[in-house]
C-alpha positions in Angstrom: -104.5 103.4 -11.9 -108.2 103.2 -10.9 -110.5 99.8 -11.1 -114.2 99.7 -12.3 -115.0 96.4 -10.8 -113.4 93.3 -8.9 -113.3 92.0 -12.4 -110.7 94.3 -12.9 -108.6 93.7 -10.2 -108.4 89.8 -10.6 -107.9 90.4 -13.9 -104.9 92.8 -13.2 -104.1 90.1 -10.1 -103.5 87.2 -13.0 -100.4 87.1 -15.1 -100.8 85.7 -18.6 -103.8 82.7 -17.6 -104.7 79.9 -15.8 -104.8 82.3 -12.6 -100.9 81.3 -11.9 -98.6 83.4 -10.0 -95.2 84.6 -11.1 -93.5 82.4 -9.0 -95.2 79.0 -9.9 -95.7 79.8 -13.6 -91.5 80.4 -14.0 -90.4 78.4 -11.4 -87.7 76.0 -12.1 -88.5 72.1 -13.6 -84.7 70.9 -14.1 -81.5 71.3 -12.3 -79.8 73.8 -14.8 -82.3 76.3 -14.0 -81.9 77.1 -10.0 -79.6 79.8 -9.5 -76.8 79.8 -7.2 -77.0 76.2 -6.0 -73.8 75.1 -8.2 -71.9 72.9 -5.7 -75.6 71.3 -3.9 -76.7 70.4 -7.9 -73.3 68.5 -8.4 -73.7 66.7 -5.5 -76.8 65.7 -6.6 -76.7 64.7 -9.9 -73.8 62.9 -9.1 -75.5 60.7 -6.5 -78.5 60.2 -9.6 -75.5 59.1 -11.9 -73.9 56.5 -9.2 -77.2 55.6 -8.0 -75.8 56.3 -4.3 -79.0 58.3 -3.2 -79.6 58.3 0.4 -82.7 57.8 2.8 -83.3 61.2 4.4 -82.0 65.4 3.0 -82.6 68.3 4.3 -82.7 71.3 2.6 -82.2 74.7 4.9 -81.6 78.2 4.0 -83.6 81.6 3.7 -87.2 82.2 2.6 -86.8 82.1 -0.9 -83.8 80.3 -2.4 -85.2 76.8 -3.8 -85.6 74.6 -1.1 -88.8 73.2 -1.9 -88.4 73.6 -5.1 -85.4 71.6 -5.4 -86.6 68.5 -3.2 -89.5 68.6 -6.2 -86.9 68.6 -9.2 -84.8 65.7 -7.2 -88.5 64.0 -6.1 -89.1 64.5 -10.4 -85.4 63.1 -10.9 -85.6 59.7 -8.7 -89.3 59.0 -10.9 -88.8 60.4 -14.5 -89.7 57.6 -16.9 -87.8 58.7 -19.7 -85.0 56.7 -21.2 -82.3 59.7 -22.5 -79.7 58.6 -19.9 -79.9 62.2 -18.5 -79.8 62.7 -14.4 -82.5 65.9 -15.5 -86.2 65.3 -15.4 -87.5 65.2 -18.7 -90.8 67.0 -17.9 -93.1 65.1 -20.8 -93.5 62.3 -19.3 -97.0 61.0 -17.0 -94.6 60.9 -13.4 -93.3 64.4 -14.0 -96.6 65.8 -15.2 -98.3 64.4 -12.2 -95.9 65.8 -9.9 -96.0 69.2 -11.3 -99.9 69.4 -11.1 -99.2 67.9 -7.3 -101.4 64.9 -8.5 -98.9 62.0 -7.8 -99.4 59.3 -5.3 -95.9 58.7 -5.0 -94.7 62.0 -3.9 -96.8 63.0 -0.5 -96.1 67.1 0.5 -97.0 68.1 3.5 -96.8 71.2 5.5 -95.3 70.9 9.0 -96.6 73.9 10.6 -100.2 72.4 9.8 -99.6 68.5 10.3 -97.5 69.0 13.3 -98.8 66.5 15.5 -97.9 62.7 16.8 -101.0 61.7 15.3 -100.1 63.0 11.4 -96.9 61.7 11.7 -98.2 58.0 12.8 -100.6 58.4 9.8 -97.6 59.8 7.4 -95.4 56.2 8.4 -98.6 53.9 7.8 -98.4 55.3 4.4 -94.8 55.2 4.0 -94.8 51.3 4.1 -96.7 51.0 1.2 -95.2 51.1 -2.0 -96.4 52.3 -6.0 -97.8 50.4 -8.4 -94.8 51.3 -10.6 -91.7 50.6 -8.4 -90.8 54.2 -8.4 -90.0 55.8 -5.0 -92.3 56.6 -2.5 -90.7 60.4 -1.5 -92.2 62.4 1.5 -91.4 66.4 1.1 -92.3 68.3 5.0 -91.7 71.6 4.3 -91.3 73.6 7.7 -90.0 70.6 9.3 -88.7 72.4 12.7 -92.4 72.9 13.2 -93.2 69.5 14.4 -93.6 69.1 18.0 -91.1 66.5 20.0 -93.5 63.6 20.2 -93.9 63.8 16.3 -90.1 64.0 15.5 -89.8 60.7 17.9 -92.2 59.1 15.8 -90.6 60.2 12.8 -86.9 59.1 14.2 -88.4 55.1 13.7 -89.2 55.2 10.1 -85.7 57.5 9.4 -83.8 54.5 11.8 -85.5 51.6 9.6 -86.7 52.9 6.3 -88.1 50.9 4.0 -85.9 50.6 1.1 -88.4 52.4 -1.8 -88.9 55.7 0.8 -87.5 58.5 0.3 -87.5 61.9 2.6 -87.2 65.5 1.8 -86.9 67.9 4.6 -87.1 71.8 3.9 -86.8 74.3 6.8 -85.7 77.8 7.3 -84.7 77.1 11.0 -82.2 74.0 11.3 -81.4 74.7 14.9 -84.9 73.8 15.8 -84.3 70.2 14.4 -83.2 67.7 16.8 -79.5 66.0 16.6 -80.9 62.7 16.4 -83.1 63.8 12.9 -79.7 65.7 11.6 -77.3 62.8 12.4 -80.0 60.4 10.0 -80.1 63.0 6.9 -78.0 64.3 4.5 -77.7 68.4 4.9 -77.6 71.1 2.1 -77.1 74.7 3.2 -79.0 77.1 0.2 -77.1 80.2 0.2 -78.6 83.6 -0.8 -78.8 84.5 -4.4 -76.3 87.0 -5.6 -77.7 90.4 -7.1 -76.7 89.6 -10.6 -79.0 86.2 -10.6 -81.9 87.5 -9.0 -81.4 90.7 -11.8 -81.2 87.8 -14.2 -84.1 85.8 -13.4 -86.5 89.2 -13.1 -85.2 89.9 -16.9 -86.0 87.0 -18.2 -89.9 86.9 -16.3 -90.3 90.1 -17.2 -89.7 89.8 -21.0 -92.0 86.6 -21.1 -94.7 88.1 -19.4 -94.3 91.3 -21.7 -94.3 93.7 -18.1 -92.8 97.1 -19.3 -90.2 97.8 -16.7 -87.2 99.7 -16.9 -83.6 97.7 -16.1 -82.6 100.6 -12.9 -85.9 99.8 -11.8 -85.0 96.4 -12.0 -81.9 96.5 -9.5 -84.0 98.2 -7.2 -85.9 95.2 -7.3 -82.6 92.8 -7.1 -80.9 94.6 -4.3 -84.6 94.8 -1.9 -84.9 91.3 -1.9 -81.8 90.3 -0.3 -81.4 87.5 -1.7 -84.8 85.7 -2.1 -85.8 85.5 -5.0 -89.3 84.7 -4.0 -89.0 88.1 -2.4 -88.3 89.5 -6.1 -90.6 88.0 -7.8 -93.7 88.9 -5.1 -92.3 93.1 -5.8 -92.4 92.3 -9.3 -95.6 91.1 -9.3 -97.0 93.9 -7.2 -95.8 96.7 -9.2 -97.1 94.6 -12.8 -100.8 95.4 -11.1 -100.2 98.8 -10.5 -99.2 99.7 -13.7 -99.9 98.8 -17.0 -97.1 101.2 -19.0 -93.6 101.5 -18.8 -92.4 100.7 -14.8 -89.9 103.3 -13.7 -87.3 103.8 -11.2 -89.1 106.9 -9.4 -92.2 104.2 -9.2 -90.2 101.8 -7.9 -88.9 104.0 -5.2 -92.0 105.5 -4.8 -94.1 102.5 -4.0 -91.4 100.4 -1.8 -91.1 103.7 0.7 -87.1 103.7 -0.7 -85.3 106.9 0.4 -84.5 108.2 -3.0 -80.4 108.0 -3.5 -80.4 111.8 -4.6 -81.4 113.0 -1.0 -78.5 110.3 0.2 -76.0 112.0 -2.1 -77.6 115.6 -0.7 -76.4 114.3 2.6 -72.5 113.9 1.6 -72.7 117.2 -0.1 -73.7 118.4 2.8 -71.4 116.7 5.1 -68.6 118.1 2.7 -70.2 121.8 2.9 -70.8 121.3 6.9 -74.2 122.5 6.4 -76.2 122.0 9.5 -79.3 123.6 7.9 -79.6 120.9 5.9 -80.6 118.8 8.4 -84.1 121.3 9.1 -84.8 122.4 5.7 -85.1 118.4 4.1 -86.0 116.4 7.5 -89.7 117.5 6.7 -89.5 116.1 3.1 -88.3 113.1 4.1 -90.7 113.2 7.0 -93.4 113.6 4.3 -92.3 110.6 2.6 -93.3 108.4 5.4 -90.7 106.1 6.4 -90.1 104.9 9.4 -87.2 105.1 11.4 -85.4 101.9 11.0 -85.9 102.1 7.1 -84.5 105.6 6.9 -81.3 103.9 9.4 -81.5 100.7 6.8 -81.4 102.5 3.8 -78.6 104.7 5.3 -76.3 101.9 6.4 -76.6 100.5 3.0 -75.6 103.9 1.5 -72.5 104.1 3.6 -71.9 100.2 3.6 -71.6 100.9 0.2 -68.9 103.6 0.2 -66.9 102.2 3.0 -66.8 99.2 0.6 -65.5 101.3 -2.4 -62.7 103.1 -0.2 -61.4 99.6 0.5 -61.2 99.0 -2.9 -63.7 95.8 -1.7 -66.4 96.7 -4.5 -66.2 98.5 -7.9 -68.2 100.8 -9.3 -69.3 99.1 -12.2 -71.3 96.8 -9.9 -74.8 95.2 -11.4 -77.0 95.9 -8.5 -76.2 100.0 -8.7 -77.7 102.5 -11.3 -76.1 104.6 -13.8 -76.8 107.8 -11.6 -75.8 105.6 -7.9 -71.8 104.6 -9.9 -71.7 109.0 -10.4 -73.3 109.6 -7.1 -71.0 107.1 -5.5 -67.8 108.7 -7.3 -68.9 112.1 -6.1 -68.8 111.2 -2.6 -66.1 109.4 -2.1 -63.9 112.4 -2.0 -65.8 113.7 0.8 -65.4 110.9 3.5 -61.9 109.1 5.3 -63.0 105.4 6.3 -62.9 106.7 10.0 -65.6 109.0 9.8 -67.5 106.4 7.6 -67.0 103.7 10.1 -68.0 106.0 12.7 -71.0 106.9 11.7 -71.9 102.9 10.6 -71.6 102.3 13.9 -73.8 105.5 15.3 -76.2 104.0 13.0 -76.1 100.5 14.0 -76.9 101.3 17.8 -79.6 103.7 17.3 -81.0 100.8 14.7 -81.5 98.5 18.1 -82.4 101.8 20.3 -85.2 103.7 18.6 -88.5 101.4 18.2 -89.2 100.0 14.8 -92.8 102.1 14.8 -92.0 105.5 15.4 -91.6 108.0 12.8 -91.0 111.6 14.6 -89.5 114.1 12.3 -87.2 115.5 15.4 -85.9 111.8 15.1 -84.8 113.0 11.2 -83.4 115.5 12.3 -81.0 114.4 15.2 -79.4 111.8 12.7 -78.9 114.3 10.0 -77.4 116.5 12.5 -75.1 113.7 13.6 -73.9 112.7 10.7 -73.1 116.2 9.3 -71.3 117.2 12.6 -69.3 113.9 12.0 -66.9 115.9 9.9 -65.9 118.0 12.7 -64.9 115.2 14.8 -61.5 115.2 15.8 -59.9 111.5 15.2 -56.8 109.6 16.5 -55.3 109.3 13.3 -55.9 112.9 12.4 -54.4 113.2 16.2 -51.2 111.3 15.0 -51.1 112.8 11.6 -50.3 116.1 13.5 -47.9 114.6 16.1 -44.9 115.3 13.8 -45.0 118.7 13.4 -45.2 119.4 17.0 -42.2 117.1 17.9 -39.7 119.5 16.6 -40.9 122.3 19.6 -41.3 119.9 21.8 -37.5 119.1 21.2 -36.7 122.2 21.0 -38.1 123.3 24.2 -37.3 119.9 26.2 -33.6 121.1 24.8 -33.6 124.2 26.7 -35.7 122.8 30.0 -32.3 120.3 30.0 -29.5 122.6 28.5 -25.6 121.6 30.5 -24.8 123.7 33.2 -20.9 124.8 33.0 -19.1 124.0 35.3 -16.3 126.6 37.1 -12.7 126.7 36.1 -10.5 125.9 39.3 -7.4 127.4 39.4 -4.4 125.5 40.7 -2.9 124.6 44.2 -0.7 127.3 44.9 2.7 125.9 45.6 4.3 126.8 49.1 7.7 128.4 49.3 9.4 126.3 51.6 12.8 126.9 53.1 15.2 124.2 52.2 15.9 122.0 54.9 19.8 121.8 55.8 21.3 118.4 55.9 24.0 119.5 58.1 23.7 117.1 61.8 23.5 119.3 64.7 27.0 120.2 66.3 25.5 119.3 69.7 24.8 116.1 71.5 21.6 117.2 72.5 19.0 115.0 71.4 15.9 116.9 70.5 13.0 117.5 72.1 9.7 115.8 71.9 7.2 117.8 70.0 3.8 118.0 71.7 0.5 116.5 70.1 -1.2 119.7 70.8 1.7 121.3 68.4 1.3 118.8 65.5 -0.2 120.0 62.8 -2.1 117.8 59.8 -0.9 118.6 56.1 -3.0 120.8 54.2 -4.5 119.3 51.7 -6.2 121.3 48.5 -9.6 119.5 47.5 -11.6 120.7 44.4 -15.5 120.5 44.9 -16.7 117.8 42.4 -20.0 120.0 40.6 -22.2 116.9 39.1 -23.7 118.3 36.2 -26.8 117.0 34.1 -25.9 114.7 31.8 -28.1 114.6 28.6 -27.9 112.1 25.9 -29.6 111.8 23.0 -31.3 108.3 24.6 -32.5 110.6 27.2 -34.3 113.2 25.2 -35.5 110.2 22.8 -37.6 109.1 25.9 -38.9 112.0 27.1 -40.0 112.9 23.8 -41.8 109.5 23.5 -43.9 110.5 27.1 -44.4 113.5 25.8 -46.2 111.8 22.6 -47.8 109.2 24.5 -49.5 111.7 27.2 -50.7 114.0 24.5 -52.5 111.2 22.5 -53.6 110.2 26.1 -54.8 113.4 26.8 -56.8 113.5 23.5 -58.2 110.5 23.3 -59.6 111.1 26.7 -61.7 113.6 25.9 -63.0 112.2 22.3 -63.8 109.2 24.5 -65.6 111.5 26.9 -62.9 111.3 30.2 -63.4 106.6 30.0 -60.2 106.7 29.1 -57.2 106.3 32.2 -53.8 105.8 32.2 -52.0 103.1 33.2 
């Protein structure tokens, strides 16, 4: 698309009239229409309904999810004029007109990052004491409140200690942690959590269609899924690719002007993790090198490809999800034969470390190259559960052979004592009167007595072998997790 003029550009630069941006011409003037807010809204309009409003909020979250917005539908709330009984602004009448055109007296914005001094904030409480000619609420909105310095939020902790009864404050920053305790403990907090794909897809539809931008709906969750969930982020991409092109918005343009890997070369990458095709990794690193990315978006956009399968092998996601294309659900189904969730979460967290190693600028292609290679030769890495998947087959030889190392020794057959012939002694008493003769000790002899060696033999029981088999196991999954650990490992 080429420009004849800066008349052309400006033009291109304006959507619709009036010279308004995307985001201020649709953004939201009642509490039905902010997305993803459902409990924060209740709260709300249930404090308008009881009339229980209190002094001070704060409003913290991302860049991009309401929070000044909101503090200017509640600021629209407290004033509206209208008489319907409803808690919602009603948008027609002079208080909500002049707070849309940022005209009102009652409602002062200010930005703290650029009125962060003592001296703003002893000018902002002068002005707080005095109240509007039509009894509606004086409301202060700071956006980027952390920004004040410490002298200002001591001169703001006063007026938020002692507040007049018709002022109102609004606090809106990303970084809470910043804010003192003694501001916190005085306000009322509301965490903004991040919009979910499927409303940042809606609200992009329904800007799109009013503003009559020709954009296809894949191109479209491209657009959801890259903001993250801030929808300011959306609606700034949106915007951007309305002024480069005039006709039909596609999802190769879409890809093409973010710098997104395309998902085809992703899906590439598992078939050639499946084939164990190093060469992949030299013939396509200069395509991709051609593409210019830099490193950490080519790590990004693969931690988000494999987040996404690890997250369909857990069954955590399913593949009719809003955010993914027609062609990512069949790329997706494709690939999930080729992967276990061991090599997937072993090649997340490859990913993640080299994410906080390599600088953010650098774009080598030999850096390509060394993460294709990595994660192809991923499917040749041996695991522990593919080590104890195979532990079973070898525990039969093992058995077998431990059987044999411990096999019974038999033990000899003894034969019996032999039994001694003995003359039998006669009981007839000597005829003489002799009495007999002493025998000598030296002519005693001790009885014969006929031992049998007692052979102890191995004794092996079946609680025996189960524990030897057990060490067995456990020193061979020592032994290989040892060297997949690179020797760290050490037995206890």
């Amino acid at each position: 698309m080429q420009f004849d003029s800066i008349h052309d550009i400006s033009g291109c630069m304006n959507i619709k009239t009036n010279q308004k941006t995307l985001s201020r011409l649709f953004r939201p003037k009642r509490f039905d229409q902010v997305y993803g807010q459902t409990g924060i809204i209740t709260t709300l309009t249930n404090s308008l309904k009881n009339k229980t409003t209190s002094q001070a909020y704060l409003f913290t979250g991302i860049r991009g999810t309401g929070k000044t917005t909101l503090a200017r539908i509640f600021a629209k709330a407290l004033n509206c004029q209208s008489d319907d009984g409803s808690v919602e602004p009603c948008n027609n009448c002079i208080s909500c007109k002049e707070i849309d055109s940022s005209s009102s007296l009652s409602v002062i914005e200010i930005d703290g990052a650029s009125n962060r001094g003592i001296d703003d904030i002893r000018e902002l409480n002068e002005t707080a004491h005095f109240g509007s000619s039509d009894n509606s609420f004086k409301i202060i909105i700071i956006d980027e409140v952390h920004m004040l310095t410490k002298e200002a939020f001591n001169a703001l902790l006063k007026t938020l200690e002692e507040p007049p009864a018709h002022v109102k404050f609004f606090f809106a920053t990303t970084e809470v942690n910043k804010i003192p305790a003694t501001i916190l403990s005085r306000t009322q907090r509301f965490d903004l959590k991040r919009l979910s794909p499927l409303e940042v897809l809606t609200k992009l539809k329904k800007i799109s269609s009013e503003t009559s931008i020709n954009i296809d709906d894949e191109a479209l969750k491209i657009l959801a899924r890259k903001s993250e969930g801030s929808l300011r982020d959306a609606e700034s991409l949106l915007q951007q690719l309305r002024c480069y092109e005039d006709e039909m918005i596609s999802q190769e343009l879409v890809q093409a002007l973010l710098g997104i890997i395309p998902q085809d070369f992703l899906f590439k990458l598992d078939q050639a993790y499946s084939n164990k095709d190093i060469s992949f990794a030299f013939d396509h690193s200069s395509t991709l090198y051609s593409l210019g990315p830099t490193i950490s978006t080519f790590i990004e956009s693969l931690l988000e490809h494999y987040r996404n399968i690890a997250l369909l092998l857990l069954k955590k996601r399913s593949l009719d999800h809003s955010s993914l294309t027609k062609s990512d659900l069949k790329g997706y189904q494709n690939s999930l034969s080729f992967y276990s969730l061991d090599k997937v979460t072993h090649i997340l967290d490859y990913l993640s470390e080299l994410l906080i190693k390599i600088p953010t600028n650098t774009s080598k292609q030999i850096h390509f190259e060394m993460i294709l290679l990595h994660i192809i030769q991923t499917a040749n890495r041996v695991t522990i559960q593919s080590i104890l998947e195979s532990l079973p087959s070898k525990e039969i030889e093992t058995t077998q052979k431990q059987q044999e190392l411990v096999s019974p020794v038999k033990t000899p057959q003894t034969s019996a004592p032999p039994v001694l012939n003995t003359p039998a002694l006669s009981t007839k008493t000597p005829t003489n009167t002799e009495s007999p003769q002493p025998i000598s000790s030296s002519e005693k002899k001790p009885p014969v007595e006929n031992k049998t060696e007692n052979i102890q033999t191995p004794i092996v029981s079946k609680k025996n072998c189960s524990s030897l088999l057990k060490k067995a196991k456990e020193d061979t999954i020592l032994r290989f997790a040892s060297v997949e650990l690179g020797g760290a490992l050490q037995k206890i």
